[in-house]
C-alpha positions in Angstrom: 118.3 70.0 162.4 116.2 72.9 161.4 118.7 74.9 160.3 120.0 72.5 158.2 116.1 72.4 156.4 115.9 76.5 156.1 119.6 76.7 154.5 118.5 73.7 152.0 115.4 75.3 151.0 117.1 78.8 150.6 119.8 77.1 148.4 116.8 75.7 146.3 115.2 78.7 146.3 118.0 81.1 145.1 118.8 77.8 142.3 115.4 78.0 140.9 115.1 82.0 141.1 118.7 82.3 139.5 117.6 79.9 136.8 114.2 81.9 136.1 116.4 85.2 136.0 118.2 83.8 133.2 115.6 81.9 131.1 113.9 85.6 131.2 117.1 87.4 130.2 117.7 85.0 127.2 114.2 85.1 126.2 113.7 88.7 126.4 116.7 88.9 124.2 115.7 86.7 121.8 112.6 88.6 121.5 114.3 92.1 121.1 117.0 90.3 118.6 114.0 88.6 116.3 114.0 90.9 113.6 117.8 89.6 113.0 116.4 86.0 111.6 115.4 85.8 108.1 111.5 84.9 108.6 111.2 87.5 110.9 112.4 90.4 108.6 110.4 90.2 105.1 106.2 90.7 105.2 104.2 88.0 105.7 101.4 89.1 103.6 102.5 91.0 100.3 99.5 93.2 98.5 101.5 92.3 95.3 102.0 89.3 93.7 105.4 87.9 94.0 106.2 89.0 89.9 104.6 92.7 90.7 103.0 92.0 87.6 100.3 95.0 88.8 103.7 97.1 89.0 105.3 96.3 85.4 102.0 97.4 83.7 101.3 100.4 85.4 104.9 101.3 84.0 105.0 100.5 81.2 101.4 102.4 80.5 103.7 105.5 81.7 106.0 104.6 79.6 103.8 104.5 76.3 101.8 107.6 77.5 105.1 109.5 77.7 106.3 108.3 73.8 109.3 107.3 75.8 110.9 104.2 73.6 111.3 100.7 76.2 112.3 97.6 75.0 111.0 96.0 78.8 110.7 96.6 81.7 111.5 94.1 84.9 111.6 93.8 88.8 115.4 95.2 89.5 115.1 94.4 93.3 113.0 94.9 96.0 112.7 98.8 96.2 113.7 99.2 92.0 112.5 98.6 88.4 114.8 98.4 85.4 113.8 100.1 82.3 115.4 98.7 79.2 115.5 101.5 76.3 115.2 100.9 72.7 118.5 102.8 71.9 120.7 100.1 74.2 120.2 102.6 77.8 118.8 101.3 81.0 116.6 103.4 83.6 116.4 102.6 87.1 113.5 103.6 88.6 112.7 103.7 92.3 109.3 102.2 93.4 109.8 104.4 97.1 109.3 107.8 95.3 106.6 108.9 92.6 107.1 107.1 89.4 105.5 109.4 87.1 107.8 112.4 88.0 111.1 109.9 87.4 109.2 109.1 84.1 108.7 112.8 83.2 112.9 113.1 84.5 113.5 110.4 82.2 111.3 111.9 79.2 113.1 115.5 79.5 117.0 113.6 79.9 115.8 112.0 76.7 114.8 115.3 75.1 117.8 117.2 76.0 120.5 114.7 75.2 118.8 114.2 71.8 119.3 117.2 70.5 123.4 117.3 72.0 123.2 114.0 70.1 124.3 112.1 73.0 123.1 108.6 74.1 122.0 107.4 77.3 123.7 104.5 78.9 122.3 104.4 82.9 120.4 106.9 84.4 119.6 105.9 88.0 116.7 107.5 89.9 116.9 105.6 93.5 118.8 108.8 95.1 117.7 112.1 95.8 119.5 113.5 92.2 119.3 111.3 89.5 123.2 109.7 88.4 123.1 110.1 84.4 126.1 107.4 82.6 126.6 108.6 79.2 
């Protein structure tokens, strides 16, 4: 009869230590895996206002300081502004390198392509060589 109580309790005991070995394999999964949900992956707190109003203005100062003719300027996406010129072109500007050296790009693309008598219809600045649409 004592046998019979050791082999039960070992069978209880290897039940509850198997089910602890896998609530802490899913949960330690779920906890490398949380970046994967949606709440998870964005900032909490954002310096910024959600219209990067702080953003636009600094810009568009740039922009004015430069005589470089904008008809707006707006939030493209997360990492990009757009850059609507007067003569119909659009600039995309990336907020991850220095914006007043892509302005200054801009201001000499503008300069150059005047004189060829060319328009501009994109220029995009987000990779490491600007893509110019004419």
């Amino acid at each position: 009869m004592h046998r019979k109580k050791i082999k039960r309790k070992g069978k209880i005991f290897l039940k509850i230590l198997v089910f602890y070995l896998f609530a802490a394999l899913f949960f330690g999964l779920l906890i490398m895996n949380l970046y994967r949900f949606p709440f998870f992956s964005k900032d909490l707190i954002s310096p910024l206002a959600k219209d990067q109003i702080s953003g636009n203005k600094s810009i568009e100062e740039i922009l004015r300081k430069e005589n470089i003719p904008y008809s707006s300027v707006s939030v493209a996406s997360d990492s990009s502004y757009l850059v609507d010129l007067r003569d119909g072109g659009q600039a995309i500007i990336s907020k991850k390198k220095d914006i007043q050296e892509q302005i200054n790009s801009l201001q000499l693309m503008l300069n150059r392509l005047t004189i060829e008598g060319k328009r501009i219809k994109t220029v995009d600045f987000r990779f490491d060589r600007p893509i110019l649409r004419l």
